[in-house]
Backbone bond lengths (Angstrom), bond angles and torsions (degrees), N, CA, C in turn:
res aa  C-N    CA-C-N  psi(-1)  N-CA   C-N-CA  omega(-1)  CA-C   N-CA-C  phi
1 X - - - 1.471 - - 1.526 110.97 -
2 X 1.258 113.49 -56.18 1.507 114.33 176.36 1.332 114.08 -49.14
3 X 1.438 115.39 -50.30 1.549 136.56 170.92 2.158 90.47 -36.00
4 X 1.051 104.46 -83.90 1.213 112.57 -172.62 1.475 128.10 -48.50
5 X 1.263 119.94 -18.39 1.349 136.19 161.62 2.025 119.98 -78.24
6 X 1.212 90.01 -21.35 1.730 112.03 -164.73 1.705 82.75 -82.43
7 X 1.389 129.36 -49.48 1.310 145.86 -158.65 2.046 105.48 -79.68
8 X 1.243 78.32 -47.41 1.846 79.17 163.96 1.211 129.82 -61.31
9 X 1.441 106.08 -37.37 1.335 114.65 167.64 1.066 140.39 -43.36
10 X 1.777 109.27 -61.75 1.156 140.02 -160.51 2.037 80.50 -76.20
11 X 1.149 116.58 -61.38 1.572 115.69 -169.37 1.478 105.35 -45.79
12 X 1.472 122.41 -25.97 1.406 118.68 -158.46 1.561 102.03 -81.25
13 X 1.660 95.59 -43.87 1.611 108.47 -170.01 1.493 102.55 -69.77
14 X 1.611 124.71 -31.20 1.346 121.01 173.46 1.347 118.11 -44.18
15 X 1.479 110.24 -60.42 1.229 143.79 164.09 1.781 112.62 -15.34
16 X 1.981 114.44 -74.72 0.840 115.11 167.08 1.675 122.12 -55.79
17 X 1.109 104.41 -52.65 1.655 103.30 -177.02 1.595 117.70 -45.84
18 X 1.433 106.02 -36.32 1.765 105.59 173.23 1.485 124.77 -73.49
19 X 2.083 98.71 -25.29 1.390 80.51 155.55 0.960 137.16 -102.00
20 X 1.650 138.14 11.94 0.812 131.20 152.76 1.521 135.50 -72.69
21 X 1.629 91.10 -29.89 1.599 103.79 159.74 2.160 110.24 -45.12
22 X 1.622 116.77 -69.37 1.057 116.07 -178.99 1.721 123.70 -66.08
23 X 1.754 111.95 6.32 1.261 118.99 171.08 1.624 103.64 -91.52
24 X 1.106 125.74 -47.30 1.492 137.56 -177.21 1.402 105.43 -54.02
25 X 1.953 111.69 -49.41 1.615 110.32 -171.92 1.917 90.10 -61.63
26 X 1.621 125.08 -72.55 1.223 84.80 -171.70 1.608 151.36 -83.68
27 X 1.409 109.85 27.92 1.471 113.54 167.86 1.239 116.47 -67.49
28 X 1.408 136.32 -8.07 1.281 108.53 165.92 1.712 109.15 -106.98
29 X 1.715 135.53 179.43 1.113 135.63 113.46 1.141 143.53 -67.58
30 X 1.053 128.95 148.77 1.586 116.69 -179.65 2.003 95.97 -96.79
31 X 1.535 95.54 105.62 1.684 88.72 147.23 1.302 142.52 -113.76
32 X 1.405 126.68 169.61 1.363 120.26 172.77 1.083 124.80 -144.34
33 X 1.624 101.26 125.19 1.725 103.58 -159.58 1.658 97.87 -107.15
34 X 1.552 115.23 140.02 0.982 118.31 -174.52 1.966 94.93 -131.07
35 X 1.539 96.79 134.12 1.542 114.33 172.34 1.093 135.34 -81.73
36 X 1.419 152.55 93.64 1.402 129.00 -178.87 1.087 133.57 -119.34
37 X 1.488 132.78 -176.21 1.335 124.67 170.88 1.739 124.77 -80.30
38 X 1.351 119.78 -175.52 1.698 108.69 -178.19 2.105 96.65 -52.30
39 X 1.871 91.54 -47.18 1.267 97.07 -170.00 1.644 129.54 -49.79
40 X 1.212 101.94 -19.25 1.575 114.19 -168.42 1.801 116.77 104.07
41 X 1.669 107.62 -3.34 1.520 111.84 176.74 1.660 117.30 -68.07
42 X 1.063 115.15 167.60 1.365 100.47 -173.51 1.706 119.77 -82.41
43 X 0.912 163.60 160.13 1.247 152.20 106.69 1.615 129.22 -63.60
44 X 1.735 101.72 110.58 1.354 102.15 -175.73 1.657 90.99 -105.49
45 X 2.071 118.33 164.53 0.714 127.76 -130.39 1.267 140.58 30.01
46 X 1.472 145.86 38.60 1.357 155.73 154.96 1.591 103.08 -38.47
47 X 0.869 140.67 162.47 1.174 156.92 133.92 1.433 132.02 -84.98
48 X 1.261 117.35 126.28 1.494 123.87 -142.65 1.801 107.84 -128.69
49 X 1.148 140.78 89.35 1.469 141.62 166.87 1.316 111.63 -126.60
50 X 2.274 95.36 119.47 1.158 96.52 164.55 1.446 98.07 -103.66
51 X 1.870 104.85 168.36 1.287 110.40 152.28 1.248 124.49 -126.24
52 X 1.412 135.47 149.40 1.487 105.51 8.95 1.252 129.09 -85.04
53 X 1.256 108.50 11.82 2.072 98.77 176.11 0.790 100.63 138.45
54 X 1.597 116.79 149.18 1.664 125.08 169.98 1.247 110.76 -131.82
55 X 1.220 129.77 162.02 1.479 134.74 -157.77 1.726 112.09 -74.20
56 X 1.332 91.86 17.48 1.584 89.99 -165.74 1.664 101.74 -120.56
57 X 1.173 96.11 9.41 1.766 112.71 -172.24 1.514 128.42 77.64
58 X 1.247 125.83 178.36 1.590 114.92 -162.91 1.315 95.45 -83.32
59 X 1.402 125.47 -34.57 1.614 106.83 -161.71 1.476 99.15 -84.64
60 X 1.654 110.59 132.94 1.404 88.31 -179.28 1.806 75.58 -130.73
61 X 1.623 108.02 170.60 1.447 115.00 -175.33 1.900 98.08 -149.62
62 X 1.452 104.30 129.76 1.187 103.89 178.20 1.730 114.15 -77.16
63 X 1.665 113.46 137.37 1.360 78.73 177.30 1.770 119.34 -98.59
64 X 1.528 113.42 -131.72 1.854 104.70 -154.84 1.752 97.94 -71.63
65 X 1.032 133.72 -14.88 1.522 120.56 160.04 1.872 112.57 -85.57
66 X 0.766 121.86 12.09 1.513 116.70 158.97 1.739 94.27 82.68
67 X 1.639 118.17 39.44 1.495 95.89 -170.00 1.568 85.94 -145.20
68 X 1.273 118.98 166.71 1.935 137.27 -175.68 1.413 97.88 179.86
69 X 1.309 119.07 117.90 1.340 159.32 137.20 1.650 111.77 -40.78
70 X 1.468 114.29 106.94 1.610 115.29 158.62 1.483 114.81 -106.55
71 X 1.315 103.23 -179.47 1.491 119.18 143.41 1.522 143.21 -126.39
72 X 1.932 105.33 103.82 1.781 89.23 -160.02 1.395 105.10 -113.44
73 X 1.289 107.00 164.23 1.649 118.66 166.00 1.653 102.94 -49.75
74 X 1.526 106.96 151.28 1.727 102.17 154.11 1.390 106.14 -67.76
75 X 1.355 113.71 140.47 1.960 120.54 164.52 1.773 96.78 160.89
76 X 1.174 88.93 -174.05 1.717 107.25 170.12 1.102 101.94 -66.92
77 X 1.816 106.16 159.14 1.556 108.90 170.69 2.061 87.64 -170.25
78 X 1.231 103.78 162.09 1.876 129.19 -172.81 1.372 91.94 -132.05
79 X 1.350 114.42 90.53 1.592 135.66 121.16 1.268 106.73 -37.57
80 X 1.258 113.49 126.43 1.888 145.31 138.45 1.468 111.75 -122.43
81 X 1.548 105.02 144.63 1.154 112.32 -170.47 1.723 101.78 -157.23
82 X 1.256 112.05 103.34 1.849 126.34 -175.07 1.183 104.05 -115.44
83 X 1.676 133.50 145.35 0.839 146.73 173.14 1.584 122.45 -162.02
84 X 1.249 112.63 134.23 1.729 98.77 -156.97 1.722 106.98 -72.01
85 X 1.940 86.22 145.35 1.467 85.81 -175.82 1.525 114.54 111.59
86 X 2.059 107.15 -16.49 1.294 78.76 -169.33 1.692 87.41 -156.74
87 X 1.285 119.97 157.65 1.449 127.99 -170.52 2.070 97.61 -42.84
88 X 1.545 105.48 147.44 1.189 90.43 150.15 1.776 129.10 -74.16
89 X 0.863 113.92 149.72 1.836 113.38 157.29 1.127 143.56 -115.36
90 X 1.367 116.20 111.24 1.519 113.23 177.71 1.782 130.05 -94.67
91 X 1.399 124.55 171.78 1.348 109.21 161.24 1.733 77.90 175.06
92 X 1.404 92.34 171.98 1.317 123.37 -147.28 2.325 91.53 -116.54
93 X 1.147 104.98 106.82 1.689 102.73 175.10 1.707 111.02 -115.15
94 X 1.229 94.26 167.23 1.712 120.21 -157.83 1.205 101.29 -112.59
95 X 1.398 132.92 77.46 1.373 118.71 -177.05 1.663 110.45 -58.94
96 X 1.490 131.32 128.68 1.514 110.56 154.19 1.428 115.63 -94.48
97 X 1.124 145.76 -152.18 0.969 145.79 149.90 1.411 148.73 -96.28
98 X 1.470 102.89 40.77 1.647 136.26 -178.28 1.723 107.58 -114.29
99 X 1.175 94.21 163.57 1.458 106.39 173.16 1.415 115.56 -75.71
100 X 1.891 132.63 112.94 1.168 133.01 175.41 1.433 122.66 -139.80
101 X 1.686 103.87 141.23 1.176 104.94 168.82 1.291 121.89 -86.08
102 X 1.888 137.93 148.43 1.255 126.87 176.37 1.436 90.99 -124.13
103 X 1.312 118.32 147.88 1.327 144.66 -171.08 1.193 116.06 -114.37
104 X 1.579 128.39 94.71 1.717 120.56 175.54 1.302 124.23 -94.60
105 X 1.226 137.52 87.97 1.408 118.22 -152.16 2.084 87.75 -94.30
106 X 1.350 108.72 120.60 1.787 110.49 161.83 1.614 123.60 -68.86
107 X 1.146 111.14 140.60 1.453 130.39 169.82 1.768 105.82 -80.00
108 X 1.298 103.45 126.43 1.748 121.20 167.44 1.588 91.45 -32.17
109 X 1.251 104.16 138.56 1.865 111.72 163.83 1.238 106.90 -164.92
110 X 2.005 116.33 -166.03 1.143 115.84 155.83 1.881 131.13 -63.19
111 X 0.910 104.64 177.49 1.776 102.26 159.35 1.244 120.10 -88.63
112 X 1.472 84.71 142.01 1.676 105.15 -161.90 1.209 108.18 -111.44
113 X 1.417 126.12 113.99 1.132 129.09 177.26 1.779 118.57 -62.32
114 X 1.164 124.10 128.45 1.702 117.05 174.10 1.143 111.24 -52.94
115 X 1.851 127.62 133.01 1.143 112.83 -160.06 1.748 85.98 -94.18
116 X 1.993 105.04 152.43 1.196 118.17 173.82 1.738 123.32 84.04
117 X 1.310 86.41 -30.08 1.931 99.95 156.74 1.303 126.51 -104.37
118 X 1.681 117.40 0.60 1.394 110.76 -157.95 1.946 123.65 32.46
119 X 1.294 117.37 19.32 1.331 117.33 169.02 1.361 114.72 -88.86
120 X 1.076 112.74 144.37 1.396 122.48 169.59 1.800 110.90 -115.11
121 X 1.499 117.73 120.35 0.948 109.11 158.21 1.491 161.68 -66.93
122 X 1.219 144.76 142.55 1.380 139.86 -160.33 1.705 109.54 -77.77
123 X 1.509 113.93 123.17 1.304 100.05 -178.66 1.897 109.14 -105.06
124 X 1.022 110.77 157.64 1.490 120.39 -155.38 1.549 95.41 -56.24
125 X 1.788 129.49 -36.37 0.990 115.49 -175.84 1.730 122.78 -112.53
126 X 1.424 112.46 35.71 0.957 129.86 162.01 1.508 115.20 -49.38
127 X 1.539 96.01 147.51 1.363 90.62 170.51 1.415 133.53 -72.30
128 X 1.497 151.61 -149.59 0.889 155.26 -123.65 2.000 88.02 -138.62
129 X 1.092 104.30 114.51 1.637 115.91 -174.22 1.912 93.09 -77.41
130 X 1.685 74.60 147.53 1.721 79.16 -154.80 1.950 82.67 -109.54
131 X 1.566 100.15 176.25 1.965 91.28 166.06 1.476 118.64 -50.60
132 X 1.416 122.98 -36.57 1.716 138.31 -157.83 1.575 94.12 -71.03
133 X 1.933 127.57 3.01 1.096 97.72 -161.87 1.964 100.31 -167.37
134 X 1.568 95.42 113.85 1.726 111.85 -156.96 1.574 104.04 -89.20
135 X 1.623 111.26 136.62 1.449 115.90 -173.28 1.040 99.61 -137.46
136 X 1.621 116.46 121.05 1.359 142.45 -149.42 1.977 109.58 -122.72
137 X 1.125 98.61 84.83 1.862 107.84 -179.60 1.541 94.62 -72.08
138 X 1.549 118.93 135.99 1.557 137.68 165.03 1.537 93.39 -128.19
139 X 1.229 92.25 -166.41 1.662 116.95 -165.04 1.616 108.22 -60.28
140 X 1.136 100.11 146.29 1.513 113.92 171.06 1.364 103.84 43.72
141 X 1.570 141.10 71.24 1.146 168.09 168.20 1.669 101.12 41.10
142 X 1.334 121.71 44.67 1.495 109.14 -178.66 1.940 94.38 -106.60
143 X 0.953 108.15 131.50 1.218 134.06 168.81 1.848 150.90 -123.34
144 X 1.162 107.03 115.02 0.789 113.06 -161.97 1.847 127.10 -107.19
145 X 1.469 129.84 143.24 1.256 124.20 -139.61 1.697 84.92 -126.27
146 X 1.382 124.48 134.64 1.300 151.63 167.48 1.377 123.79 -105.25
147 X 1.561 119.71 113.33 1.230 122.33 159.40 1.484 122.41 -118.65
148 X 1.687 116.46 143.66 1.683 101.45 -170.08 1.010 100.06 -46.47
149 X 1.619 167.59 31.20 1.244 131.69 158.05 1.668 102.21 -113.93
150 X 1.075 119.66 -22.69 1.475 126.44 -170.81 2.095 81.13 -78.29
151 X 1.416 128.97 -57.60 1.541 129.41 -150.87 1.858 94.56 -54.37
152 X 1.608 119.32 -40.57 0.916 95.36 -163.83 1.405 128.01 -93.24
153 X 1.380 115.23 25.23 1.602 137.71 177.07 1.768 87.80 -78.95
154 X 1.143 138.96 -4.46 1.647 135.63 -173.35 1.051 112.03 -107.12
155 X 1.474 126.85 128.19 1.288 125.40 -175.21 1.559 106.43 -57.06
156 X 1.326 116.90 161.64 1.478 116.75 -166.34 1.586 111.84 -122.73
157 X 1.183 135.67 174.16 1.481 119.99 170.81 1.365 88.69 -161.32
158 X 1.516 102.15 151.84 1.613 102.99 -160.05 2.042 93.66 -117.50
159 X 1.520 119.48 144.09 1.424 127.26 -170.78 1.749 102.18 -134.25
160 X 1.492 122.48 139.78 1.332 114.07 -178.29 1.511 95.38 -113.85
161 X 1.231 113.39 129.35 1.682 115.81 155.61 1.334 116.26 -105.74
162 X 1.443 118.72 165.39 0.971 139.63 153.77 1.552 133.86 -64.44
163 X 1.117 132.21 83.07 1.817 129.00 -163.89 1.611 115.56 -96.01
164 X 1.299 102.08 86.46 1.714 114.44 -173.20 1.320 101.12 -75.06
165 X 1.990 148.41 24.16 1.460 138.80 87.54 1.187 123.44 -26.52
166 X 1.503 134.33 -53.50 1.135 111.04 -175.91 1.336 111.65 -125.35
167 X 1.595 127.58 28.89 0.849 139.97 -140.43 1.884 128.92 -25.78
168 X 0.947 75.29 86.67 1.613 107.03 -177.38 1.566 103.15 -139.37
169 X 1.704 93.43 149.49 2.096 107.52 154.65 1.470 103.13 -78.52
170 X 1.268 112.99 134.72 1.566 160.05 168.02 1.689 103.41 -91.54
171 X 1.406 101.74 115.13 1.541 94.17 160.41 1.820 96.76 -127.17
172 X 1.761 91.22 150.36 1.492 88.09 -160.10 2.276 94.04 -131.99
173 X 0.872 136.86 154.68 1.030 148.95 -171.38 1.552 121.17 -133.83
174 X 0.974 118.88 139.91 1.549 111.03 -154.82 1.659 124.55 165.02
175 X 1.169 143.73 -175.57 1.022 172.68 16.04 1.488 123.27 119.96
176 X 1.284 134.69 26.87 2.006 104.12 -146.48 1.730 95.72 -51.24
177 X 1.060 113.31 132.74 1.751 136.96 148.25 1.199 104.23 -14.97
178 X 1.427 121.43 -69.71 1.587 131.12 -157.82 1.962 96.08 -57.58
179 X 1.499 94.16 -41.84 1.536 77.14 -158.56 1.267 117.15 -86.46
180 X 1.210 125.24 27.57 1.403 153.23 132.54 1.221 134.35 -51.08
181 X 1.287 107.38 -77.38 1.368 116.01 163.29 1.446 116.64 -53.65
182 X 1.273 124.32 -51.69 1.537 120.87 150.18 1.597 118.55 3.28
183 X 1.375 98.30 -72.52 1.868 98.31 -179.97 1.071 103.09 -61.73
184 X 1.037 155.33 -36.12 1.805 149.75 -119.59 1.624 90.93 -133.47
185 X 1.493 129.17 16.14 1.408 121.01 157.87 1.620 110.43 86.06
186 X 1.116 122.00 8.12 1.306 135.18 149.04 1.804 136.53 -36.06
187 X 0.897 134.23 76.40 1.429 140.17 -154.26 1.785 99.09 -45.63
188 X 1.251 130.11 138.64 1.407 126.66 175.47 1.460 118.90 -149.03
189 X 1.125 133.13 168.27 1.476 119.73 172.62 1.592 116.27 58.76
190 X 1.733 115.30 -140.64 1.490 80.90 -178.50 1.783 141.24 -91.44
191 X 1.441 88.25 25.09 1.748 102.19 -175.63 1.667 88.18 -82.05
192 X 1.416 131.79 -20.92 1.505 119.23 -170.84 1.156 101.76 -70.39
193 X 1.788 122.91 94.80 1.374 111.07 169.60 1.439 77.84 -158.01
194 X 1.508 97.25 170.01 1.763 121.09 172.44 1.003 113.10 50.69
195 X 1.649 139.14 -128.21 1.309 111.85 -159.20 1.347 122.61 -90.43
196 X 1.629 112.40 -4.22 1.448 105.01 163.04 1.686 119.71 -50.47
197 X 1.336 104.84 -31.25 1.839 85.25 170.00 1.360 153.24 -85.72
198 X 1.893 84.57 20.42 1.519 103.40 152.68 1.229 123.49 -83.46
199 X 1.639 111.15 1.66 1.818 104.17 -175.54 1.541 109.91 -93.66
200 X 1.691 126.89 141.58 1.427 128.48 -167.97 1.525 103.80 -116.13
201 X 1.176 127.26 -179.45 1.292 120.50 164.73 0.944 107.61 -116.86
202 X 1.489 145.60 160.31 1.753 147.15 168.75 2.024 99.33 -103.91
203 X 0.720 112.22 113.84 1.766 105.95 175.46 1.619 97.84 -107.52
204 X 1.476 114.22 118.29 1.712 111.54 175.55 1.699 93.95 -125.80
205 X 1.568 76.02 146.35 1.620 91.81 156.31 1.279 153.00 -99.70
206 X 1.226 137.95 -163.67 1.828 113.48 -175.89 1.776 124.18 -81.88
207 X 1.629 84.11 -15.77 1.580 82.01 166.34 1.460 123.75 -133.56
208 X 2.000 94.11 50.28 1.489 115.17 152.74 2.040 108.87 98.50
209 X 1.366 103.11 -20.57 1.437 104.37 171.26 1.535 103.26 -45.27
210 X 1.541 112.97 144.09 1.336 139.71 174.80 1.462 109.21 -116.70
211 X 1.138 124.11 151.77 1.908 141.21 153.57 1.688 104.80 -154.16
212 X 1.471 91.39 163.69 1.540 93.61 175.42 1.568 99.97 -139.77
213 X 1.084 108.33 146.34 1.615 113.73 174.32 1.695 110.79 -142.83
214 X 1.122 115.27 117.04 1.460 144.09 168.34 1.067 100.70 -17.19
215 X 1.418 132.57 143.25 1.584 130.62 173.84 1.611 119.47 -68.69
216 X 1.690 81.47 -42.14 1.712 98.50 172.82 1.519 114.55 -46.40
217 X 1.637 119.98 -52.76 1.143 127.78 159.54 1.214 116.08 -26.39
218 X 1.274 140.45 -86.92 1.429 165.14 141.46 1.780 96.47 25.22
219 X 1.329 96.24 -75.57 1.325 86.60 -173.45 1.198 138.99 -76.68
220 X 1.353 132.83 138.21 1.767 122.28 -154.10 1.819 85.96 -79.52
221 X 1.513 137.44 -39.88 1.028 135.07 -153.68 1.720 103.40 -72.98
222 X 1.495 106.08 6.70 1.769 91.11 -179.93 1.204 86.35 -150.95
223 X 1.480 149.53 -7.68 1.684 149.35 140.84 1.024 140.12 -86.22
224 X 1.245 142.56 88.12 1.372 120.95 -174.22 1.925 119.72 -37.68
225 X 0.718 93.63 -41.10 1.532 93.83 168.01 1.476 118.08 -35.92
226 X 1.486 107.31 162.74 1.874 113.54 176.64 1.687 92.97 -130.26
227 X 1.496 109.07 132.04 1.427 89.72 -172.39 2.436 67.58 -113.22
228 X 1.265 114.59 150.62 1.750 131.99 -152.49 1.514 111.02 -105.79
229 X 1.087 142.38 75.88 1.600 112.76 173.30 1.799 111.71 -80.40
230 X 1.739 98.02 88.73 1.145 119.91 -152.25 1.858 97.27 -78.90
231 X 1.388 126.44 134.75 0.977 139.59 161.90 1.894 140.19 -102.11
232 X 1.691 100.69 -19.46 1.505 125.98 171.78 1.353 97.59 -128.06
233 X 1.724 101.52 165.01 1.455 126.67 140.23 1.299 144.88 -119.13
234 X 1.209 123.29 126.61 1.622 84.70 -172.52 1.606 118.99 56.27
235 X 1.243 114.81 42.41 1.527 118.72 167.64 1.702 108.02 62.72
236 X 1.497 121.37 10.56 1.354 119.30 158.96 1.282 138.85 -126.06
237 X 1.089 137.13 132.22 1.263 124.19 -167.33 2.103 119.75 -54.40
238 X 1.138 101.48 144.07 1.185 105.20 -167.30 1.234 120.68 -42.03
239 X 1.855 148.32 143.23 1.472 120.99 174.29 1.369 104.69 -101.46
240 X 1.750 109.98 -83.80 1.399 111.49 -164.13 1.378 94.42 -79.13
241 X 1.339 161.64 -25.96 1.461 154.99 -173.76 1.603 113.22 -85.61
242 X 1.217 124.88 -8.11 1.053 123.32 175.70 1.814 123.11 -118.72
243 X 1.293 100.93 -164.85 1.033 157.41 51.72 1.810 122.89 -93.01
244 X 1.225 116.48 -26.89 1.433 133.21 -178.45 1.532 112.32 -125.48
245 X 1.039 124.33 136.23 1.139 140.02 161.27 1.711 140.64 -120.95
246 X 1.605 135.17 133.24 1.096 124.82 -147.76 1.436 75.55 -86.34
247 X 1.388 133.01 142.61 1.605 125.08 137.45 1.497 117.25 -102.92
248 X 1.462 148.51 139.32 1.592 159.03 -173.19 1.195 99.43 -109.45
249 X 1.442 170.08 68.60 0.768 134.82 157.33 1.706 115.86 -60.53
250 X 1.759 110.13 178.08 1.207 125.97 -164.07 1.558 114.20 92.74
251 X 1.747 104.02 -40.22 1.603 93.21 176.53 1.185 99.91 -67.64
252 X 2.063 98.14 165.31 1.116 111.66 -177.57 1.813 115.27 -105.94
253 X 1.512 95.00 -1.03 1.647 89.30 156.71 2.105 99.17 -138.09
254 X 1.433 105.02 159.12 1.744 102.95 -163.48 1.566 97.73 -76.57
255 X 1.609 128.48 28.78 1.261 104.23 -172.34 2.002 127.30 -78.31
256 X 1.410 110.28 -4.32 1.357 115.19 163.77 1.586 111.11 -75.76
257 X 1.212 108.67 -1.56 1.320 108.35 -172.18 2.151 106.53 -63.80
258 X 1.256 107.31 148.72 1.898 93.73 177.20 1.353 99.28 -131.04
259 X 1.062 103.96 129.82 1.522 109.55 175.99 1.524 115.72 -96.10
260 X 1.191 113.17 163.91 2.032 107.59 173.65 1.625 83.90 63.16
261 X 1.283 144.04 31.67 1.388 112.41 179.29 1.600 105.45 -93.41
262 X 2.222 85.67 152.46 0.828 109.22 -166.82 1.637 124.28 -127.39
263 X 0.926 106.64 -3.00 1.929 138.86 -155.23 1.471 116.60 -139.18
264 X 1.256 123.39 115.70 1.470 116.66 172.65 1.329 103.61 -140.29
265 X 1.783 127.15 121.04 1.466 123.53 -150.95 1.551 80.97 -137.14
266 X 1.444 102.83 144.56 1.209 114.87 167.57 1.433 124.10 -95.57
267 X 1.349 150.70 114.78 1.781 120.89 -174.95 1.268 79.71 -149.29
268 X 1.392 86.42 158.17 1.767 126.82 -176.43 1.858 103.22 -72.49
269 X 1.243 121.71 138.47 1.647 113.88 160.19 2.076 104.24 -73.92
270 X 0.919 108.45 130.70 1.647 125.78 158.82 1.220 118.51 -74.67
């Protein structure tokens, strides 16, 4: 009898768990929002916030076909959708509870700053990034485009090195890296474990200098180190080395340092 009661149980609790399992599969929809131009081309990196939110988090980023996949409750929801280069757009959608695509095609405009990041994203047919202007690859091809006026909407934190070129202390003001990559889907804090710490960064500059620095590095929450996306010195804005500059501290000579930088790539070690 006990035997047989022990067995009911387990069937009952089975019971619940499957339906909650088949209540969970349908709480969401699957949607898919796709971005475009007046022309009908795609826009990849768009910037994507609904409210109130989708399970996939607020920052959402279209990728190189102008398209990102959520999952929402049926109800109301406020689409925005900015992308540099082109009016923002809003409108107001009706989730039902079917599978749908929504289609935003943007109107030519000014640049639109990302609201809450001051980032502006890179659009596939942008022109040709000049030194005056930093393009920042994170996870799963979302990318993001920096100009001194958008960098200094970011809180800043200031690091002094040692520069055995001119041997003098350097104090430099700027950027931390991590909290950059942060927006752009970058693992940090305590998701930095396992195989994310095979991923490195490449930082180049405008006339082709390379360094690489460890992700682990990157982050102050697992390095003591500050790796800088330095913009002043010494209380001035950068001249011939800037507009941006990589700063490393911890090394013991500044040679990862990149000047004129212009490039910050994320890749996996193989």
């Amino acid at each position: 009898m006990a035997a047989m009661r022990t067995n009911l149980v387990r069937c009952a609790g089975l019971a619940v768990l499957f339906c909650g399992l088949a209540a969970w599969g349908q709480a969401y929809t699957p949607v898919t929002i796709v971005v475009t131009d007046p022309g009908g081309a795609a826009v990849g990196g768009a910037y994507v916030k609904l409210t109130p939110g989708t399970t996939s988090g607020e920052n959402l980023i279209t990728d190189e076909h102008g398209s990102l996949s959520v999952g929402l409750s049926p109800g109301k929801y406020h689409l925005r959708v900015t992308a540099q280069g082109y009016s923002a757009s809003d409108r107001d959608l009706d989730i039902q509870a079917k599978a749908q695509t929504i289609t935003v095609a943007l109107n030519s405009g000014h640049v639109v700053a990302v609201p809450e990041t001051g980032m502006a994203m890179e659009m596939p047919t942008a022109k040709p990034v000049s030194a005056d202007t930093l393009i920042i690859e994170g996870a799963t091809g979302q990318r993001g485009v920096f100009t001194p006026a958008t960098l200094k909407d970011y809180p800043h934190q200031t690091v002094t090195i040692f520069d055995h070129h001119t041997n003098a202390s350097e104090t430099y003001s700027g950027v931390p890296l991590m909290d950059l990559l942060s927006h752009l889907g970058v693992p940090h804090g305590k998701e930095l474990m396992g195989k994310v710490l095979a991923d490195y960064i490449v930082a180049t500059g405008s006339d082709g200098y390379k360094s690489v620095v460890a992700l682990g590095e990157v982050d102050p929450e697992f390095h003591p180190g500050m790796v800088l996306i330095a913009d002043a010195m010494d209380g001035k804005p950068l001249d011939k080395t800037g507009p941006f500059r990589l700063v490393v501290t911890e090394d013991k000579r500044p040679a990862r340092s990149v000047r004129n930088l212009v490039r910050i790539e994320l890749r996996t070690a193989e």
